[in-house]
N, C-alpha and C positions, 0 to 999 in steps of 0.2 A: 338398441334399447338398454336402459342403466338399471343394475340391480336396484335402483331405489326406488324404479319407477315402472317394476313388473304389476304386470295385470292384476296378480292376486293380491299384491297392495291397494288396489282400487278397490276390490269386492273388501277387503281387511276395515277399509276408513270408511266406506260404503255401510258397512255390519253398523258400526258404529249407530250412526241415524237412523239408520231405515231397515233393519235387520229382518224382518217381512217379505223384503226386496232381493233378498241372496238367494240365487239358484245353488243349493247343495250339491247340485249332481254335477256344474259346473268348478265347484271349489274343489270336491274331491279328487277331481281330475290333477289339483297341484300336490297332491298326498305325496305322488308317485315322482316328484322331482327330486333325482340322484345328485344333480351336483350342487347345490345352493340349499342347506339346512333351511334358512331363513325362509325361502320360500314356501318349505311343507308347516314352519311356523305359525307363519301368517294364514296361510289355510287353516291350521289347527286353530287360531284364536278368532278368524273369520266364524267358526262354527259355533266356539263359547258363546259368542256375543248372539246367532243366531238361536243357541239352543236356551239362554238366558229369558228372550223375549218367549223362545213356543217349547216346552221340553219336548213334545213329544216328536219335533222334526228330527231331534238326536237320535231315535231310535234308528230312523230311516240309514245313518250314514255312521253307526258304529261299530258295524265290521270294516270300513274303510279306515274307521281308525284305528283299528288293533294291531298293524302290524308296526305302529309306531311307539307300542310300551317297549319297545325291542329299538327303537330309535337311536344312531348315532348321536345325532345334535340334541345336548340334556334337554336345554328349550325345550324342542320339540314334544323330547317323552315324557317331560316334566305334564307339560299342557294335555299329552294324550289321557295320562294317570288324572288328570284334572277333570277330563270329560266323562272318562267312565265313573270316577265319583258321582258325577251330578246322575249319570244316566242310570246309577244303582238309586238315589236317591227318589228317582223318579218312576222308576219300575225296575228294578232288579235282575228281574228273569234274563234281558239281552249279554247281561255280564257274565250267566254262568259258565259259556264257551273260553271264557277270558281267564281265567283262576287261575291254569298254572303260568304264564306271563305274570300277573298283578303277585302270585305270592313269592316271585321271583326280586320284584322291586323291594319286597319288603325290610331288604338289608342293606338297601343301595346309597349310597350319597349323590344329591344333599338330603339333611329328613325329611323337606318335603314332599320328596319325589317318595320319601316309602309313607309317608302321614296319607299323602294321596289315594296312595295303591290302598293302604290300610281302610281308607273310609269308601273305596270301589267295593270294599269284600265285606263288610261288616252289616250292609244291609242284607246278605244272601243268609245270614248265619238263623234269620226270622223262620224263612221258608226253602231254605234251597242247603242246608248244611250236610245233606249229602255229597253237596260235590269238593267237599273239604273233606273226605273219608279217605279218598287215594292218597292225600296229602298228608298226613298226619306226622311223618317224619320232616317234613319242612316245615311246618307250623313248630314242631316241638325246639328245631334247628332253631327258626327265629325267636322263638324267648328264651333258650338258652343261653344264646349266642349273639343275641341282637348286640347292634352296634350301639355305644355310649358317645354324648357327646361334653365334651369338658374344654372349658374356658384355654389350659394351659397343662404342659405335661404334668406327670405324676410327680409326683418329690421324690423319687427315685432318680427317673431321668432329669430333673432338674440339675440334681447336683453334680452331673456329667458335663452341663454346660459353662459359658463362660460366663461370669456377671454379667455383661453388657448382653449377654445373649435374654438372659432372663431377665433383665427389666425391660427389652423389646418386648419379649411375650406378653407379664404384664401390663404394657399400654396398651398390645394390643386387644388383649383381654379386659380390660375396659373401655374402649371401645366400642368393643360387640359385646358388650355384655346381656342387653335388651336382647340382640339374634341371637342367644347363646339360650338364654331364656323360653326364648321361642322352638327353638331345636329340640330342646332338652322335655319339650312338652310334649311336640311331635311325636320323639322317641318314646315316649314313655304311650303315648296313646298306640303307636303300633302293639307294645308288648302286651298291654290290655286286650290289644284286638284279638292274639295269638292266645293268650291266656284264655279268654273265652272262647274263642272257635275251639280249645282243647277240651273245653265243657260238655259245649253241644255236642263233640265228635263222639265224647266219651258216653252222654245219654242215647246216642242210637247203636254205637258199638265199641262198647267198654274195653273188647280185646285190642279194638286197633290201638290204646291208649297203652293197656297195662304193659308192655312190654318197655315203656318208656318211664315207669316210676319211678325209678331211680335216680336219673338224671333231674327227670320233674323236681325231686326231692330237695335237690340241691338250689331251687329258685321260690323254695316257700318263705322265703324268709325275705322277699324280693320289696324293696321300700315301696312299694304301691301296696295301701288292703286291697282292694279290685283285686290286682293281680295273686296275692295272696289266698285270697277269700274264693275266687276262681279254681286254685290249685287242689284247698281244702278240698274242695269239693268236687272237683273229677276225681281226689283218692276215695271220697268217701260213695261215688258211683260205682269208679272200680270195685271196693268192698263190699258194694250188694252183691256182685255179684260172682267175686269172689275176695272175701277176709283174708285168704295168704297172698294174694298179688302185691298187697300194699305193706307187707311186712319191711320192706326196706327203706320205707317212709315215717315207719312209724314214729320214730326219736327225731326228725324233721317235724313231724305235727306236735308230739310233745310238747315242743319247744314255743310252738303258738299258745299252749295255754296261759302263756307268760306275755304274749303282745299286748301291745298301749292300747290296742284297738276292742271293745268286747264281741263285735258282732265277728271279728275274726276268731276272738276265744273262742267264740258258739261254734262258729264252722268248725274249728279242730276238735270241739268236743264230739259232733256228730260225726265225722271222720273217727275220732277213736272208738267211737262205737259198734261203727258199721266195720268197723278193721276188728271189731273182739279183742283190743291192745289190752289186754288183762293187765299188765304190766303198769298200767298207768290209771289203776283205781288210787292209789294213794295221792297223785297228781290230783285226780279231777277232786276228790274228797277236801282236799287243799283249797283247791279253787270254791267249793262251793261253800266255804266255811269263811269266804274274803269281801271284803265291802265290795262287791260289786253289783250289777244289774239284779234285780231278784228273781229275772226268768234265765240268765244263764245260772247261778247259781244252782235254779231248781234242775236246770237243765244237767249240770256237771253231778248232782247228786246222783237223778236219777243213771245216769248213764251211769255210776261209778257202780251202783245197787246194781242194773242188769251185769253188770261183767261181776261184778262177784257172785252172782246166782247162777252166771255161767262157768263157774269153777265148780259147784257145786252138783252140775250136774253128772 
């Protein structure tokens, strides 16, 4: 028999039509083939097509799929990370066993394979964000450190190369520029992801966060508001519940009273409030004296007023 014409390419074009018609328990059985990628493939997208027409027969065979987010053949783990998205999507709970695998992907090439992982994990953050608490130094990993994606080297490394070498890059760079586009969305959607699970970790346990404010510090200023707006605001958790944890952020938040964004001003000014940043009543004062919104403004005054009354006591 010819790899083109295995059994589980029958049940694969089979899915296709009549997806109703696919014994699961029979597909899974090709999970488990060591020497042919292709074939735990095709099982793997046998099941998309199945779990597309009924979500809830996914439930039935998504432990058989877990051990393919760890899959040699990308295919493969590409489409594994494709199932457990949908399977969060449609009940969430069977994925919590799955998290540190899926927050494993989240730095991987290509972006899709972490956009993937990123949207398996992002429906647990509703009701399940305790099981993102032991992880807290990996989440913080991925937006610090999350991978960027760019058309062509830096103009550093460029000027190392040879002309012909760089105008290769740029055609090939436009080219992909549409995929480049696409990537670069991806990427940006995981750090969102990371950025907010750093939220919720921080509303049910503030400590596992603050020892990372620091570093945090250094990604407020991160061209997404989401993710900015995200950061605000887990310092300004931290500083309920303690004002000196966020002491090493605070000239980082400063520095957002100044953003193009106002609802990002708002988040730094309630961050400098809950931090007590006495230091930055002449700032907020500034701000609420500027053509801007007229509930941040009220909002910068008064916060400027409580930190000075808080000098006073």
């Amino acid at each position: 028999m010819s790899k083109m014409s295995h059994p589980v390419r029958d049940l694969f074009e089979q899915s296709k039509e009549n997806p109703g018609a696919i014994d699961l328990e029979e597909v899974v059985e090709y999970l488990d083939h060591e020497d042919w990628g292709q074939v735990r493939e095709w099982a793997l997208q046998t099941i998309t097509h199945v779990s597309a027409a009924d979500p809830d027969r996914l439930e039935t065979v998504i432990e058989d799929v877990r051990p393919h987010l760890e899959d040699e053949f990308l295919v493969a783990q590409n489409t594994a990370a494709l199932l457990f998205a949908r399977q969060a999507r449609h009940d969430p709970e069977p994925v919590r066993e799955s998290v540190p695998e899926l927050l494993e992907l989240l730095d991987q090439d290509p972006p899709i394979l972490r956009f993937r992982a990123a949207g398996a994990l992002a429906p647990l953050l509703a009701d399940h964000v305790d099981v993102f608490v032991p992880h807290t130094d990996r989440l913080v990993e991925v937006l610090v450190d999350s991978p960027t994606v760019t058309l062509v080297p830096d103009e550093g490394e460029l000027e190392e190369l040879e002309d012909e070498t760089v105008e290769l890059l740029q055609e090939l760079a436009n080219d992909r520029e549409e995929q480049y586009e696409r990537d670069r969305k991806r990427s940006q959607g995981v750090r969102e992801f990371a950025a907010n699970a750093i939220v919720e970790v921080a509303e049910i346990e503030p400590d596992q966060i603050a020892p990372h404010v620091r570093v945090l510090a250094t990604t407020i200023n991160d061209d997404r508001p989401i993710v900015r707006t995200a950061l605000l605001d887990t310092m300004a958790i931290i500083a309920q519940d303690d004002p000196e944890a966020v002491q090493p952020a605070i000239e980082a938040i400063r520095a957002r009273l100044n953003d193009e964004v106002d609802y990002v001003r708002a988040h730094a000014v309630r961050a400098l409030g809950y931090g007590e940043a006495t230091e930055a009543i002449e700032d907020l004062r500034e701000l609420a004296d500027q053509d801007v919104d007229e509930n941040l403004r009220g909002l910068a005054a008064d916060t400027a007023d409580w930190l000075a009354d808080s000098l006073e006591e």
